[in-house]
N, C-alpha and C positions, 0 to 999 in steps of 0.2 A: 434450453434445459429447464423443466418445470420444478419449479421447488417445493418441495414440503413445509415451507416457511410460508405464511402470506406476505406478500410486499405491503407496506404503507409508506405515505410519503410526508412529507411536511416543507413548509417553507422556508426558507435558509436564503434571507435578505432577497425575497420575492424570486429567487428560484428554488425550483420542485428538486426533490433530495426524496431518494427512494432507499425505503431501509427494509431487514428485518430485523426481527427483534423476539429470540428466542430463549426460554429455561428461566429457571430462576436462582438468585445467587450474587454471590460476587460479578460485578459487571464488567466485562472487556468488548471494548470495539476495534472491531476489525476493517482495516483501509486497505482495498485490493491495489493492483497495479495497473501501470496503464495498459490498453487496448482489453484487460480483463473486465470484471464485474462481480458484483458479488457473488452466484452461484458458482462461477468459472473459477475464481480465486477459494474458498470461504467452506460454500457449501458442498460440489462436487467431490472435490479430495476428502470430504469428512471432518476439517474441521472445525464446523458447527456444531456435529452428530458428537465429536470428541469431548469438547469443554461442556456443552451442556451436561454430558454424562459424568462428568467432575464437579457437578454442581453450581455450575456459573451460567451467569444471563451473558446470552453473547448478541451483541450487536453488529450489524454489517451493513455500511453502507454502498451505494451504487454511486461513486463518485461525480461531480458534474459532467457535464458530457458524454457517460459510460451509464452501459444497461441500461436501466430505466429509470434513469436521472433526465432534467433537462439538458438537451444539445444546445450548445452556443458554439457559435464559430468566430467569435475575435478573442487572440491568442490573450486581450487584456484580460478577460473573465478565467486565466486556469495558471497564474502561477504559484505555485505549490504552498507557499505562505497564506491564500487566498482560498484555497481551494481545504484548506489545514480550520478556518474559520466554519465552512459545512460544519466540520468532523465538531467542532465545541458547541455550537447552535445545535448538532442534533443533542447532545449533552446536556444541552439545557432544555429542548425542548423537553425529551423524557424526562428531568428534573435529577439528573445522578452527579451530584457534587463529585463522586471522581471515580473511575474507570484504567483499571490496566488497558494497556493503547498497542494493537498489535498491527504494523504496515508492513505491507511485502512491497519492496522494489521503488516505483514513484508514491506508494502510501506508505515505505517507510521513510520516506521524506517529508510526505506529508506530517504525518507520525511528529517527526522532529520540530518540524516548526508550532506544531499542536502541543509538544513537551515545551518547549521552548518558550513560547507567548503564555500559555495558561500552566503555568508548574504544578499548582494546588490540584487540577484537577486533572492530572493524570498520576497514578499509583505506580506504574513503571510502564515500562516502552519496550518492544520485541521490535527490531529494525528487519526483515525477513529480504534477502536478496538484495542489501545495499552495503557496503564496508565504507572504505575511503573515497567511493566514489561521490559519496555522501556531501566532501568537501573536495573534491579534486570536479568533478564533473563527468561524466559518462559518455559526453563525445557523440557526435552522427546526429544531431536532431532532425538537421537539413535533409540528409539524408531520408532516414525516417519518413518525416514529413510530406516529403516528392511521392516516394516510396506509397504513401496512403494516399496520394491527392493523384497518381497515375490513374489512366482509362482502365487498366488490364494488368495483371499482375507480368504478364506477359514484358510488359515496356518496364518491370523494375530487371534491373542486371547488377545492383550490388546485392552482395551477403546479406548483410544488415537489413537494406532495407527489403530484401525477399524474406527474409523470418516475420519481420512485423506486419508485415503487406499480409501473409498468410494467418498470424496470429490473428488478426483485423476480423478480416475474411471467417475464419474458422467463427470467432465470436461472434460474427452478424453486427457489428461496432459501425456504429454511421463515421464512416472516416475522413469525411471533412471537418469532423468538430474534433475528431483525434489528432490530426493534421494542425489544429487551433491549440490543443491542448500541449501537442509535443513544443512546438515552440515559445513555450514558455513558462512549465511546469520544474522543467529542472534547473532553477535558481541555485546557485549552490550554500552553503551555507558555511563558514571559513572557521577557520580551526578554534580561533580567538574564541568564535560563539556557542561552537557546541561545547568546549571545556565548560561552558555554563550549564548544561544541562544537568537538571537538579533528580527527576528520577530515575530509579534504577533499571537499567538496559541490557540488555542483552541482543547481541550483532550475530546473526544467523545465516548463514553463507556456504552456500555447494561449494568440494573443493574442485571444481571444477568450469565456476561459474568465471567467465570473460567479460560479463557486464558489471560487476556490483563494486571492483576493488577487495582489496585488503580487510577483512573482517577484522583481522591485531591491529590494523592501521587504524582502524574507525575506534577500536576500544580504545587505544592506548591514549588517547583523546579525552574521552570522556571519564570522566572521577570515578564513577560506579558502575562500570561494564562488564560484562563476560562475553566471553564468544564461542559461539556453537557450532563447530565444523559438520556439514552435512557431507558427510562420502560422498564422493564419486558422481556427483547432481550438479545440472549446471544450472542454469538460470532458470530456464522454464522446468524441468523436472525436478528439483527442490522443493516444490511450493507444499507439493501432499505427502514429501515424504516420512517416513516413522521416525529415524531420527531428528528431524525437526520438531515433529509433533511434542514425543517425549520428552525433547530437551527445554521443549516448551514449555510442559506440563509442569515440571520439577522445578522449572526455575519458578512459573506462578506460585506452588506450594511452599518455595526456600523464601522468597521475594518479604520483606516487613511488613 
């Protein structure tokens, strides 16, 4: 998908990190999900084209391993806490002492451990397609994993790993560094520690979504949460929806 954004890149502890970097305004960076990218997450659904037109500089990264990020393929280079340090170097490198932080799915985990290590510099957090899975775990990596490292989509036979196999596929995703990245990005992070979480959040979730958990589950958690039921959207169809969008929108404008 060609974007109307130019991509640039910068260094992020001597790996390439491909961003853009659009509008101007209040700043929010946005952390796609895994086997996505940035125009597939961000740009495509519109909401790049959305916040800008609300007056905000929006940032979007290409996560390691994904779009036109560097590929690495040992699982040690992508667990989510690690991968959460990208999202604060790009931070610094544009030089934005702090930014509203919006992740869908493995970038809202990312998202989380980004809120969580660096508090001062993020303004609030949008968790987009993760609830309690957050801290419970999501389950299938292995799965997954086989699933992207198969010859042929032909030789995957579970559910699961036929959705991501195809997701993969559809995005043009190099999926041996995907296959790196699932086995060790979803870290989870335990109940003890997101009760710490100091920015105001907001937990975004299809009501129909099978992957992400409990969006009450995940608030009830955190000190300063809301949560945003998306109708009738499961996990992959949620991402560009209008009630998401809006509920997004409002909360940025209500947020301190």
């Amino acid at each position: 998908m060609a974007s109307s954004y130019p991509t640039q890149t910068f260094s992020s502890d001597g790996i390439e990190i491909a961003y853009i970097d659009a509008g101007e305004g209040e700043p929010i960076l946005l952390i796609h999900g895994f086997a996505s990218n940035k125009e597939m997450n961000w740009v495509g659904p519109g909401w790049v084209e959305a916040l800008v037109r609300d007056g905000r500089r929006v940032i979007a990264l290409d996560n390691r391993g994904h779009g036109e990020s560097e590929k690495l393929y040992d699982s040690a280079y992508y667990p989510a806490d690690v991968m959460a340090e990208d999202a604060f170097r790009l931070l610094d490198h544009l030089a934005l002492e702090r930014a509203d932080v919006m992740g869908y799915s493995m970038g809202a985990r990312i998202s989380a451990f980004l809120s969580l290590a660096h508090p001062d510099r993020v303004r609030s957090v949008v968790f987009g397609g993760l609830g309690l899975g957050m801290v419970k775990g999501v389950g299938g990596q292995e799965i997954i994993a086989s699933a992207l490292e198969a010859p042929s989509l032909d030789e995957v036979t579970t559910p699961l790993g036929r959705k991501f196999r195809q997701f993969a596929d559809q995005t043009k995703s190099d999926r041996m560094a995907l296959a790196a990245c699932m086995r060790a990005s979803s870290n989870k992070i335990s109940e003890e520690t997101i009760a710490t979480l100091v920015p105001p959040a907001l937990v975004a979730v299809g009501t129909t979504d099978d992957i992400a958990g409990s969006a009450e589950g995940l608030a009830a958690l955190i000190p300063n949460a809301k949560v945003l039921e998306i109708p009738g959207r499961d996990h992959m169809l949620a991402v560009g929806d209008k009630v998401y969008k809006e509920g997004v929108r409002a909360f940025l404008h209500e947020r301190p």
